[in-house]
C-alpha positions in Angstrom: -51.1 -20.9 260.5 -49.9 -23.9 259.4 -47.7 -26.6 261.4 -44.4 -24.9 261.4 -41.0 -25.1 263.0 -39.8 -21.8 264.4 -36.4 -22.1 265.9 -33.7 -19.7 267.2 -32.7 -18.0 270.8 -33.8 -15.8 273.4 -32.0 -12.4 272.0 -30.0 -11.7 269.5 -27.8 -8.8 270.2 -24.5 -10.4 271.2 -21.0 -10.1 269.6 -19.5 -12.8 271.2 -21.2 -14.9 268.7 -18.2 -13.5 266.3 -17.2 -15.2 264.5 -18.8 -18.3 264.6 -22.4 -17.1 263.7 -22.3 -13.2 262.7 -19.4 -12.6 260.0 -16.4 -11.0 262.0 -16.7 -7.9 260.5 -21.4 -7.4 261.0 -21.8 -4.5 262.7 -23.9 -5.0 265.7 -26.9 -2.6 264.1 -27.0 -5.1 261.1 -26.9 -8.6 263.7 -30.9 -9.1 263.4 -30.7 -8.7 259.6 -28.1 -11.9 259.6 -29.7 -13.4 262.2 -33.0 -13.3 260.1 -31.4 -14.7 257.3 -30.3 -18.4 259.5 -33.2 -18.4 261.8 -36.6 -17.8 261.7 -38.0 -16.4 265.1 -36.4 -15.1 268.5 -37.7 -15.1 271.6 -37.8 -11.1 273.1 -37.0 -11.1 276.9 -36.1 -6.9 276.5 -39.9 -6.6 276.9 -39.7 -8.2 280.5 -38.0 -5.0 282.2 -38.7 -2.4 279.7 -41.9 -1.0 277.2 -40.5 -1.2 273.9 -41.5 1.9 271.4 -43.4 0.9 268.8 -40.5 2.4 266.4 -38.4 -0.3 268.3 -41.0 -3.3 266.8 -41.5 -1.4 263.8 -37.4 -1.1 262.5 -37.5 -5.2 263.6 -40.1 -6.1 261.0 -38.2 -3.9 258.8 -35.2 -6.3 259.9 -36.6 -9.6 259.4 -38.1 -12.0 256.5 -42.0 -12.0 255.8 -43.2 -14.7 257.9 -39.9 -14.2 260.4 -42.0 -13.9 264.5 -41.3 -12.5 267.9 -42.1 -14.2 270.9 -41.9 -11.8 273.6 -41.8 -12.2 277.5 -44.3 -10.3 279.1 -43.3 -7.6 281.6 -42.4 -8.4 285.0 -44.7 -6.1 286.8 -47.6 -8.3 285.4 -45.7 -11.5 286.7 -43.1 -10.6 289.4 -44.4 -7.8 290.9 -48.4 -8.0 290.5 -48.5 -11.9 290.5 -51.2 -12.0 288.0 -53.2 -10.7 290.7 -56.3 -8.0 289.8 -54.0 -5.6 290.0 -51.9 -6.6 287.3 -55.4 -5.9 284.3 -54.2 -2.9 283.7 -50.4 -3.6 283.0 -51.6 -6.7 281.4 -53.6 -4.3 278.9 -50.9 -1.7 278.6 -48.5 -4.2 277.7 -50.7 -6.6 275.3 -51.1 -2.9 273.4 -47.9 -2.6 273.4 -47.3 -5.4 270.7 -49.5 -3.7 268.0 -47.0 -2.9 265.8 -46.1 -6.9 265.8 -49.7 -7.9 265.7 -50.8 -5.4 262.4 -47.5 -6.9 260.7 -48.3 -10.7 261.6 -45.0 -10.9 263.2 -46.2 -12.0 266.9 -45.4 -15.3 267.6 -46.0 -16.4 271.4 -46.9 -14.2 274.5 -45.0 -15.7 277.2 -45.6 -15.4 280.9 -42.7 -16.6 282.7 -43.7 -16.7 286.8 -41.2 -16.6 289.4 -39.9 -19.3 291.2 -41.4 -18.5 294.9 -45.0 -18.3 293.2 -46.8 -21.4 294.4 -50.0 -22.9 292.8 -53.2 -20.7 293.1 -55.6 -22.2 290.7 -58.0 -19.9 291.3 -55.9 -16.9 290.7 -54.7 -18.2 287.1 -58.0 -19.4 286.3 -59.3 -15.6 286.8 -56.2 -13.7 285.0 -56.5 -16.4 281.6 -60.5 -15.4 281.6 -59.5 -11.8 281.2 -57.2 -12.6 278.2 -58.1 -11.1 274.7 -58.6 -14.1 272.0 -56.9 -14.7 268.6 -53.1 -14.6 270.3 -50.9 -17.3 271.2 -49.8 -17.4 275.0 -48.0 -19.5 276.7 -47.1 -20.0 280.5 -43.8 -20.9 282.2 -44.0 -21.7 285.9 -40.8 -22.4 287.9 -42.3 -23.7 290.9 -43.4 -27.4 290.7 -46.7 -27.0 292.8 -48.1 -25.6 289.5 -47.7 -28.5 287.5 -50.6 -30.7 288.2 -53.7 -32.0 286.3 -56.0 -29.6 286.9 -53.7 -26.8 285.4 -53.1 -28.5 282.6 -57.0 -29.5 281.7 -57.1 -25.3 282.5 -54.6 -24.6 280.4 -56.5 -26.8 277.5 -59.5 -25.4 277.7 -58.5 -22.2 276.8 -55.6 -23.3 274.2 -53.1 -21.8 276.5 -49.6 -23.4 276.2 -47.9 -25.1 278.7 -44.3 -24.0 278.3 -42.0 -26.9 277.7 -39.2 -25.6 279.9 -36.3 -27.5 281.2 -33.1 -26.4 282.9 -30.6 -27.8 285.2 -32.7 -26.8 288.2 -36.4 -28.2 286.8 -37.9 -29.7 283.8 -41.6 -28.6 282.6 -43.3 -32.3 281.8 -43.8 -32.9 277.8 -47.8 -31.9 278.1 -49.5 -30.5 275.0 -52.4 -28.0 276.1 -52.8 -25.8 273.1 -52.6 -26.2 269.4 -49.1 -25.4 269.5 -46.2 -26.3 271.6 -43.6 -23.6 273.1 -39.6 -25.0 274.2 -37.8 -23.2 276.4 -34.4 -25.0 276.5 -32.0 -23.9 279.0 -29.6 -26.8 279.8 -25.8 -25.7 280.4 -25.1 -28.4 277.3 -26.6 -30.0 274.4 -24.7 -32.7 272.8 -25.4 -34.0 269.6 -27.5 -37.0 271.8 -29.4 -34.1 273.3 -30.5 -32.7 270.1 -31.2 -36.0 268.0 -33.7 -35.8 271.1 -35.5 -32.6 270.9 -36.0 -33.4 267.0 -37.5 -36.6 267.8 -39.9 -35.3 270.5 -40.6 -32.5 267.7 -40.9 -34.2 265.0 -44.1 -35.8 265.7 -46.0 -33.0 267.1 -45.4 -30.9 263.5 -46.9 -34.0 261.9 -49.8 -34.1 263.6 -50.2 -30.7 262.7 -49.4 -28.4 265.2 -46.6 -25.9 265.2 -43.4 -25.7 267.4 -41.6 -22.8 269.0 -38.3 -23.3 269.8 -35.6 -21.7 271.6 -32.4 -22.6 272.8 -30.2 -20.3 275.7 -28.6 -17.6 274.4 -26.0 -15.7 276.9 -22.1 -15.6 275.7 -21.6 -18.2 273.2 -23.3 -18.9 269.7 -23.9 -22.6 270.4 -27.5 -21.7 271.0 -28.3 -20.1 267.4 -26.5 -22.7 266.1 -28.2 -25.7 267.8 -31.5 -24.1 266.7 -30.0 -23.6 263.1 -29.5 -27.0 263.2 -33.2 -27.9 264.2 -34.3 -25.8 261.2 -32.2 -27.8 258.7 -33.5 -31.2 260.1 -37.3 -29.9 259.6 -36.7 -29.0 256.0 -34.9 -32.2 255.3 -37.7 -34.3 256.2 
């Protein structure tokens, strides 16, 4: 794959983004179909709670653009409830599977494993569960508790091209390491002014240059700012 800039938002489905980013009158069947059309990748956090069908992936490919990808969260029993403990091979398995459909089409973008807050550092334990994990896909790793973000995660992290996922919120703010040939944004700040974003482009900017591609996505929730802000980011890569 080469260096790319895939922007939008973590989901998709939401009619409050009426008018402003879906047409007034889209019928909420038809929003992936526009939203393909303005962005070019969303981030999948259904796949946290629930297995999707592979008829679910398959009708989303039909939705989207060649060369449109799906980042997906994986499932919480693998990171909430298992704790990337041995017990959580097989759901790890069942769930990697599960994205078949998106693998065969080459619409998989980023397998993202999003740990919970009250998880503290265990090197060991995440040295063990990224041993286990199949080559040739893209993961990357989002932990919310600051004990995990230390050297020694990151050189693990790098030496198996795993992604440190750039996350930042109000609460805590992932540090801007690159561990993998591509770079993973999670940006969940209540606001981005026009500051914010002239900011994200810049820190962007460079890393596409040197050749390695970024995933990008803004909050979603009750307002279309988000798939508009990472509209935005699209324009400025192709203007450059």
């Amino acid at each position: 794959m080469s260096a790319k800039l895939y922007a939008g938002t973590s989901g998709f489905a939401y009619p409050a983004w009426k008018p402003s980013f879906y047409p007034d009158k889209t019928p909420q069947r038809l929003f992936l179909n526009h939203y393909g059309t303005r962005l070019n990748s969303v981030e999948i956090n259904y796949t946290f709670r629930r297995t999707a069908k592979p008829e679910t992936f398959e009708k989303w490919v039909s939705q989207t653009p060649d060369g449109f990808l799906f980042s997906v969260k994986a499932h919480q029993r693998i990171t909430h409830f298992k704790r990337l403990k041995e017990e959580a091979d097989e759901p790890t398995d069942f769930f990697l599977n599960s994205l078949t459909p998106l693998r065969e089409a080459g619409r998989l973008g980023v397998v993202l494993f999003q740990l919970p807050p009250n998880l503290k550092k265990d090197f060991a334990r995440l040295e063990r569960f990224l041993g286990r994990l199949p080559e040739g896909l893209r993961y990357a790793f989002e932990f919310r508790n600051e004990s995990w973000l230390e050297d020694d995660v990151f050189k693990l992290l790098q030496s198996r091209n795993v992604c440190l996922c750039q996350a930042e919120s109000d609460v805590l703010e992932a540090p801007k390491v690159a561990t993998a040939d591509f770079v993973y944004l999670r940006l969940r700040k209540t606001e981005y002014a026009e500051q914010d974003r002239d900011e994200i482009w810049a820190g962007a900017a460079p890393i596409l240059a040197d050749g390695r591609s970024v995933f990008l996505y803004f909050k979603h929730e009750d307002t279309p700012e988000g798939a508009l802000y990472a509209e935005d980011m699209l324009r400025r890569s192709t203007s450059t």
